[in-house]
N, C-alpha and C positions, 0 to 999 in steps of 0.2 A: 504494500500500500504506500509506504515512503516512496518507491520509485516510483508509483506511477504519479504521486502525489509532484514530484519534482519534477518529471515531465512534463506535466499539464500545466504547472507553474513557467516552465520555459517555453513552451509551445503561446501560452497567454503571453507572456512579453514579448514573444514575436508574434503576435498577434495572429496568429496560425487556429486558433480555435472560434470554429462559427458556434452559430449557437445552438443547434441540435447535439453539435458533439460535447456542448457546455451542459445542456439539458442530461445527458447522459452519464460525465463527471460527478456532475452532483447528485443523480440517482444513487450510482457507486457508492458514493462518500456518506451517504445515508445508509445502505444498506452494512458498507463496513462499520460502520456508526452501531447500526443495531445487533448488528453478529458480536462486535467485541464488550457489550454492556449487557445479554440478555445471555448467552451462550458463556461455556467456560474455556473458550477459546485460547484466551488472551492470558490464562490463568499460568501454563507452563511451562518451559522454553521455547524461543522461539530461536536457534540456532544449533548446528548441529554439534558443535563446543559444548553450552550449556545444557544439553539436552545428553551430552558424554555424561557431562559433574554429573546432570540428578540420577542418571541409572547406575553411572561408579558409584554412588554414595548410597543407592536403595541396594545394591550388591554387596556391598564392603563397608557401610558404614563410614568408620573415618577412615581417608584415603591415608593416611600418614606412613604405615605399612605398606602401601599398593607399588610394585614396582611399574614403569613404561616401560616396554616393547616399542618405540616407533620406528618403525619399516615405511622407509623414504622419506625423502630429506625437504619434501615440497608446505607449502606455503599452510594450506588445509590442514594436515598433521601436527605441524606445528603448532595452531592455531587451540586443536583441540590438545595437545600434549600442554600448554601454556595454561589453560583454564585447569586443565586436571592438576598442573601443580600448583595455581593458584588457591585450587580446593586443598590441597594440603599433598597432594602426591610427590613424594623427594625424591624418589629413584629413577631415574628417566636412561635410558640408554635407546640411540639411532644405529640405524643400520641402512644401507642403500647400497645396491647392485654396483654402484657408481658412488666407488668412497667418497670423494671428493665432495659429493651431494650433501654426505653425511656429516664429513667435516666443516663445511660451511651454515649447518643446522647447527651441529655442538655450538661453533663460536657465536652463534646470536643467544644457545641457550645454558640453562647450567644443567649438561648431560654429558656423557659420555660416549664414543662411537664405539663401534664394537663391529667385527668384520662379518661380513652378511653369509660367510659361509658358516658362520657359529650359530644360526637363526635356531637350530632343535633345541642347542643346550638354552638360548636365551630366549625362546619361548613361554618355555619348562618352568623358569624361573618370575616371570612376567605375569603378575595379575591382569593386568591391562593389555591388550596389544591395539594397535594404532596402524594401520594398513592403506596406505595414500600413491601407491609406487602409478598407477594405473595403467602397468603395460596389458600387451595382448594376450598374455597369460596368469592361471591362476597361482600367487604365490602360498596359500594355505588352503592345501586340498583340505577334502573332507576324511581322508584317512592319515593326514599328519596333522590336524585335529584330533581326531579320536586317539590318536597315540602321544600323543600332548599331555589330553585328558586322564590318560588310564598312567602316564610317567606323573602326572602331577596329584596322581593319587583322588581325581572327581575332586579336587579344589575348584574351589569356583575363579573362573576366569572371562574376562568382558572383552570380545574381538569387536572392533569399531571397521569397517570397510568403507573406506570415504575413496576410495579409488574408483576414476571412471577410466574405462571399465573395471569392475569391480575385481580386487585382488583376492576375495574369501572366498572357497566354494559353498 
């Protein structure tokens, strides 16, 4: 709604908007009006960051114990690895096909790299994983999940797949 709000705003000072399309604007801007004050819309994250924290935090409680898994070094991952240790998450370790990726993540954050061929042992170990790599293939089958899960003993563990195309099977 902000963007289209910002648009309409710029579209208006270039004078680009008649007035059926204005008629139509403000239909919108009522109808979002009504959805976010009568429905529980507006009620729980609205970003896929904080919407990590409230499911890390209904899975684990206090993150302060939670280790990160981030798998790939891109902008989205970091974004939600930054909010989970804002939530109190301290352990954070990157990893990316393309060290370099990984190392230029470390230096904006306070994590550790770790080499992406060590991915089973630092899965294993990872409450969290963070999965953003988005090549053409999958990096977390669904049988080095299940062997993830039967080494970690059915701990519980939160996989986030913000990869397009998606990295989790």
């Amino acid at each position: 709604l902000g963007q289209l709000k910002a648009a309409h705003r710029h579209a208006r000072n270039h004078e680009s908007v008649g007035s059926m399309l204005e008629t139509i604007m403000q239909a919108a801007y009522e109808a979002a009006k009504f959805v976010r004050t009568k429905t529980a819309i507006g009620e729980r994250s609205i970003s896929i960051a904080s919407a990590a924290v409230d499911v890390a935090r209904d899975i684990f409680g206090n993150l302060e114990r939670s280790g990160i898994l981030l798998i790939g070094g891109g902008n989205m991952g970091e974004l939600v690895a930054e909010e989970l240790m804002l939530a109190g998450a301290r352990r954070i370790k990157i990893i990316d096909p393309i060290k370099s990726r990984a190392i230029s993540a470390v230096k904006r954050m306070n994590a550790q790299v770790a080499e992406f061929s060590d991915i089973d042992v630092l899965a294993k170990d990872a409450e969290i994983i963070i999965s953003g790599i988005g090549t053409q293939r999958i990096i977390l089958t669904a049988d080095f999940v299940k062997a993830n899960m039967l080494a970690r003993r059915r701990k519980n563990q939160f996989i986030i797949d913000i990869g397009i195309p998606g990295d989790v099977d």
